[in-house]
C-alpha positions in Angstrom: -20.1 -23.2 -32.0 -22.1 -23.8 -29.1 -20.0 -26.7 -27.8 -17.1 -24.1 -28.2 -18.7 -21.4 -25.9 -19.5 -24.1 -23.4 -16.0 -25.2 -23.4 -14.7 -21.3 -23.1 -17.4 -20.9 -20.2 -15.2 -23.9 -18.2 -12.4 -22.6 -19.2 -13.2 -19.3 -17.2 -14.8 -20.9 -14.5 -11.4 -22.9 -13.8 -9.2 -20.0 -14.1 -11.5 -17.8 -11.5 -11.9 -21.0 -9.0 -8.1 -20.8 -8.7 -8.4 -17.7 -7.2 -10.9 -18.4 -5.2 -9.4 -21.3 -4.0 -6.2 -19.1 -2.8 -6.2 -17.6 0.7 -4.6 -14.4 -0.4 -7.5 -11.4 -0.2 -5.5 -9.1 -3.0 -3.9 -9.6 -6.7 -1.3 -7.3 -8.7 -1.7 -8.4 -12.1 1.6 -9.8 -11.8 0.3 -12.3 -9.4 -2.7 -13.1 -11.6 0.1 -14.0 -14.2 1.7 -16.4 -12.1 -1.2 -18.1 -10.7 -2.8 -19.0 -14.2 1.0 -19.6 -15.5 1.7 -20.1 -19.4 -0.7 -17.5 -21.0 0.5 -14.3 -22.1 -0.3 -10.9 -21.0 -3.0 -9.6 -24.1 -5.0 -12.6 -22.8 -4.7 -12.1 -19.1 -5.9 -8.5 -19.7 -8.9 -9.9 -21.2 -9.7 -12.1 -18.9 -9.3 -9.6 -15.9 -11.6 -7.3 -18.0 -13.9 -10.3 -18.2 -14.2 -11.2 -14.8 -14.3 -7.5 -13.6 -17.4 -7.0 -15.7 -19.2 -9.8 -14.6 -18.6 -9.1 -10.5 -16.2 -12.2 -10.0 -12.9 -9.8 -9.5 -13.2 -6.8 -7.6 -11.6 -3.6 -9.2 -9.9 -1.8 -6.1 -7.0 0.1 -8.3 -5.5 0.1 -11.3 -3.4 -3.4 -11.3 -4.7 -4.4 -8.1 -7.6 -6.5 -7.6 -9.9 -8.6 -5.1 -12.3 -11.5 -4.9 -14.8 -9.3 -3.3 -14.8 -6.1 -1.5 -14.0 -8.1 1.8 -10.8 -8.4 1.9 -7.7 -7.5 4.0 -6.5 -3.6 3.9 -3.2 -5.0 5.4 -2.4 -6.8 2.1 -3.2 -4.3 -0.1 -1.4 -1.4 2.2 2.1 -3.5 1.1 0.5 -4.1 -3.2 0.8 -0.2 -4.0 4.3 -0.4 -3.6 7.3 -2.8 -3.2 9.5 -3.8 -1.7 7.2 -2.4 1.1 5.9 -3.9 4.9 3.4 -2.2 7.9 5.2 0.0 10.0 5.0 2.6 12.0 2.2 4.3 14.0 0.0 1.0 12.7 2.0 -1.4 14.4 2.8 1.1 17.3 -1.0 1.5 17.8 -1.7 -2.2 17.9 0.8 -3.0 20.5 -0.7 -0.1 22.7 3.0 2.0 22.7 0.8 4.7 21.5 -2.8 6.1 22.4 -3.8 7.9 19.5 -6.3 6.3 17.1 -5.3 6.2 13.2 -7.7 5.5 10.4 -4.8 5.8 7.9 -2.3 2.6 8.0 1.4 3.6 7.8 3.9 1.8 5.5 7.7 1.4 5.0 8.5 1.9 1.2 11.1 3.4 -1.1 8.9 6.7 -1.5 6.9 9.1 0.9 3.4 8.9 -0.6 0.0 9.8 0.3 -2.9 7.5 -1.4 -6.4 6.8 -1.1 -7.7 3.7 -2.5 -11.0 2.2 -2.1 -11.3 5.1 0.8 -8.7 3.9 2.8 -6.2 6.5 3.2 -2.4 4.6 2.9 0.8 6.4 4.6 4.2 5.4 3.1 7.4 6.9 4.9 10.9 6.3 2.7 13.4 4.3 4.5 16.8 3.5 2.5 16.9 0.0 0.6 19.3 -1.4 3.0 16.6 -0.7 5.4 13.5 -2.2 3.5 15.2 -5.3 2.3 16.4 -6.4 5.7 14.2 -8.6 7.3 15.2 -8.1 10.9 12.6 -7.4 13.3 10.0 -8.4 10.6 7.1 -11.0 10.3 5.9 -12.5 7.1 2.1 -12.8 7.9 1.4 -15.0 5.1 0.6 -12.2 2.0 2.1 -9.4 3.8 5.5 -8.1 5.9 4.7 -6.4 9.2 7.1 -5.2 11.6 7.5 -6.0 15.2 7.2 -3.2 17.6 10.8 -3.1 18.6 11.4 -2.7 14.7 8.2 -0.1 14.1 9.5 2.0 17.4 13.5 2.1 15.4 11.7 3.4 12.3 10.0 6.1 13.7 13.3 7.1 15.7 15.3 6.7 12.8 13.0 9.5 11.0 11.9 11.7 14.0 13.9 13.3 15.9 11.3 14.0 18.8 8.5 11.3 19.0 6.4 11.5 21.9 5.4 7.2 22.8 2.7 7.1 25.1 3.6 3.9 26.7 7.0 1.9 26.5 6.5 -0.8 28.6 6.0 -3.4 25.6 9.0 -2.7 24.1 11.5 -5.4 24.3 14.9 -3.6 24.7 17.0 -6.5 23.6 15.3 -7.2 20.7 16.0 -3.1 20.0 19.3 -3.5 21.0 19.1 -6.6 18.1 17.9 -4.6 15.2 19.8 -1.4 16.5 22.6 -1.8 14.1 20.7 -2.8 11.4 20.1 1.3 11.0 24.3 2.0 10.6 26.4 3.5 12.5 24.4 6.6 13.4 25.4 8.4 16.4 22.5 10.2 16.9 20.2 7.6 16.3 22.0 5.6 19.3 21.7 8.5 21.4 18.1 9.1 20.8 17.4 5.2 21.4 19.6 5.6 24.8 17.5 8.6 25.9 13.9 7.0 25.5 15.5 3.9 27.1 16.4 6.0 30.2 13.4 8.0 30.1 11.6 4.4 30.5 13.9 2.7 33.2 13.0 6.0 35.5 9.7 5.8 34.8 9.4 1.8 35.3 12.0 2.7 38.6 9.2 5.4 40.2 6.1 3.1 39.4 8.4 -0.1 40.9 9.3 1.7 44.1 5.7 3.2 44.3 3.9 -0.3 44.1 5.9 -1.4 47.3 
């Protein structure tokens, strides 16, 4: 009996090391699944409870978990839902495009969604499927999809009407004119692009010709 607990005890500690091990920061239970591979689901329950209890996984939601409480917001923003990838004023923010400060991160998914999870507020916008499974304009950061700024400016165009941008000078406009038709064949949407385009090249044309 006692050899048989010490043999369950290695057991554990070689299924948890593989976790450790990974570089990825946040699990579904789905990807617990894959990584231990070849045990079925009753058991992998247990041994998520097991490892939850004794401080080796980190409980952040139900179906989602962490090595630790350290670990990257990013990834987890794009767990809650999928197919899902950061977006938005997140992205906008980072590049400087706009000033405001957001606590919340904003995310591209099939449903408009407000959640709190480990006190981190998560914003998810709906964009059509045609529009979250196309990869134009976005970077796989390793456990995560992000999109670039040209792609994060489109989104928000495509579902505002009237967004005020603080600052367009990082925006590439070819690689907007790129994903541009990635959003159909929306007039409006064209138009809109066009008009904060213009609004740019005027304001790019009075700082130019003020500078000399």
């Amino acid at each position: 009996m006692i050899n048989l607990t010490f043999n369950l005890r290695i057991m554990e500690k070689g299924f948890i090391k593989g976790i450790l091990r990974s570089n990825q920061t946040v699990f579904t239970f789905k990807d617990l699944l894959l990584l231990w591979g070849g045990i079925d689901v009753n058991t992998a329950r247990k041994r998520v409870n097991y490892y939850v209890q004794s401080g080796d996984l980190y409980s952040i939601r139900r179906g989602i978990y962490a090595k630790d409480d350290n670990y990257d917001r990013l990834e987890l923003a794009t767990k809650i839902f999928t197919p899902a990838y950061i977006s938005f004023e997140t992205v906008l923010g980072q590049a400087g495009i706009t000033f405001q400060y957001y606590s919340q991160i904003f995310v591209a998914s099939y449903q408009t969604k407000e959640i709190i999870a480990d006190q981190q507020k998560f914003v998810f916008k709906t964009l059509k499927d045609s529009l979250l499974t196309n990869s134009a304009g976005i970077a796989n950061r390793e456990y995560y999809a992000m999109a670039s700024p040209e792609r994060a400016f489109l989104d928000i165009i495509y579902l505002s009407t009237d967004y005020h941008f603080d600052n367009l000078s990082p925006i590439n406009w070819d690689k907007v004119n790129e994903i541009l038709p990635i959003y159909g064949k929306n007039k409006k949407m064209y138009e809109r692009v066009n008009r904060y385009y213009l609004f740019f090249k005027d304001q790019y044309d009075v700082t130019k010709s003020g500078s000399t």
